[in-house]
N, C-alpha and C positions, 0 to 999 in steps of 0.2 A: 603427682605430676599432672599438670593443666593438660586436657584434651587438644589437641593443635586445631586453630582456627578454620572451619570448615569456609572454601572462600567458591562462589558460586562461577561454574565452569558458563564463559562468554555465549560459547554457542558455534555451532560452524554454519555461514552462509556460503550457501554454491545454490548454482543454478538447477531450476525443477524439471524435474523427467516427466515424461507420461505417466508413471508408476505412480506416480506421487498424486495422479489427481483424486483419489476418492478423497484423501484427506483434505484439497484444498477447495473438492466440490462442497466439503462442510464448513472450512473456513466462509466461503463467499455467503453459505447460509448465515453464520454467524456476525459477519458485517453486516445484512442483509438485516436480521433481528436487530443489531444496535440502533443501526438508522432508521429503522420505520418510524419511532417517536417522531424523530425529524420533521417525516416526509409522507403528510397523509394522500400525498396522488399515487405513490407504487399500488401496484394493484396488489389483488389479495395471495397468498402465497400458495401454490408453488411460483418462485421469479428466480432469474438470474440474471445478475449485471455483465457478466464476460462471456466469453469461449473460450476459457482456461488453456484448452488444448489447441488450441488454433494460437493463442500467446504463444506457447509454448516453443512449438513449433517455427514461429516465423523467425526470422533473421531482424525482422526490426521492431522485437520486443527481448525482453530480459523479464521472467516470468525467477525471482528465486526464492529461496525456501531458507529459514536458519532452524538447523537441528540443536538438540541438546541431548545425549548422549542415546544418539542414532533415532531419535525420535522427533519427527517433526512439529514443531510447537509455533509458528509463523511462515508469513508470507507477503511479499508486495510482488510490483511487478513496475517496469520503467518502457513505455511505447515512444519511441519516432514518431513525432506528433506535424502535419503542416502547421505553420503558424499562420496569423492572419498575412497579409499580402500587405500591408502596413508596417508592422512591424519590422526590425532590420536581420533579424538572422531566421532561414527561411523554414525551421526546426527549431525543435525543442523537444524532450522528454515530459511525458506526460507521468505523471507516478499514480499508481492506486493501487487494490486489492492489498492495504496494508491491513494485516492481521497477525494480532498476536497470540494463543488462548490465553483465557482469564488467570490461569494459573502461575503464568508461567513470566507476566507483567510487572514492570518494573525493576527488571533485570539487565536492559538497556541493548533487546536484542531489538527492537524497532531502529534502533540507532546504527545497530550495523547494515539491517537491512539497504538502511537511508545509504549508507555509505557504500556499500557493493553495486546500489543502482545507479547512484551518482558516477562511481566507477566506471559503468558500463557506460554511461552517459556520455561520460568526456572522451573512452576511447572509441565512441561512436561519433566524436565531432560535434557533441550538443551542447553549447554552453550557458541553458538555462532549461530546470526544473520549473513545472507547474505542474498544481495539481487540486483539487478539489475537496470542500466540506463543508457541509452544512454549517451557517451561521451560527445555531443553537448548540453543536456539539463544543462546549468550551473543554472538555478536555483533551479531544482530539487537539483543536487549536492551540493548545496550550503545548502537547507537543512537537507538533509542526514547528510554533515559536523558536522553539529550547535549541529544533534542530537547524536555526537559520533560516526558515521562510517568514515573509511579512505578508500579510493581506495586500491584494493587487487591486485586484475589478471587486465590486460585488455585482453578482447577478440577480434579479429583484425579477418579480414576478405578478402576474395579476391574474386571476382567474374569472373573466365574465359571468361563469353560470353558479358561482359561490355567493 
């Protein structure tokens, strides 16, 4: 008799506690090491990009986690962003601190992430995502793609003393 198909459990995405931050103080390192190829102005490490716990915390961020069988393996985070004074709706979600571990990728738990912040998104009255990445990171881009966003602005740069 054939072994029955072992089929890979989705993951549970809810939102991140205090408890939670040793684990996502090492996620942010580990975004932190992917982008440095990127991005030779970060300075030299120790660095961190957020206050995990200040997201956490506030009322006009969505900081969540997706576990896989009670273990935390990802994380993004969706902010109540002003928008320019130009633009027509006077918000927006900002999305970042998206991580998955290496391990545990291509399982399609970045997609639900994407989906529970958007979630949070619309029933906070935001009805548009932006979000941020390096030019050079094509496979980031390539998932951002897959999940409905298109390149907007590009931000370009010049450094004088280079």
């Amino acid at each position: 008799m054939a072994e029955p198909e072992t089929i890979a459990k989705p993951g549970i995405v809810r939102s991140a506690r205090q408890d939670d931050l040793p684990v996502l103080l090492a996620f942010e390192q580990g975004i932190i090491t992917a982008e440095r190829p990127y991005d030779h102005t970060l300075k030299p490490d120790p660095i961190s990009y957020y206050d995990i716990a200040e997201k956490i915390a506030s009322d006009d961020s969505e900081v969540a986690v997706v576990e896989v069988d009670g273990l935390v393996v990802g994380s993004g985070f969706a902010i109540k962003n002003l928008s320019k004074a130009y633009v027509q709706d006077t918000h927006h979600a900002y999305l970042g601190f998206m991580y998955v571990r290496p391990d545990y990728r291509g399982r399609g738990l970045n997609k639900r992430l994407l989906e529970h912040l958007s979630a949070w998104a619309k029933a906070n009255d935001l009805r548009e995502i932006r979000l941020t990445v390096y030019s050079d990171n094509a496979p980031a881009i390539r998932a951002y793609e897959k999940a409905g966003f298109t390149s907007h602005i590009l931000e370009m740069r010049l450094n004088l003393d280079e």
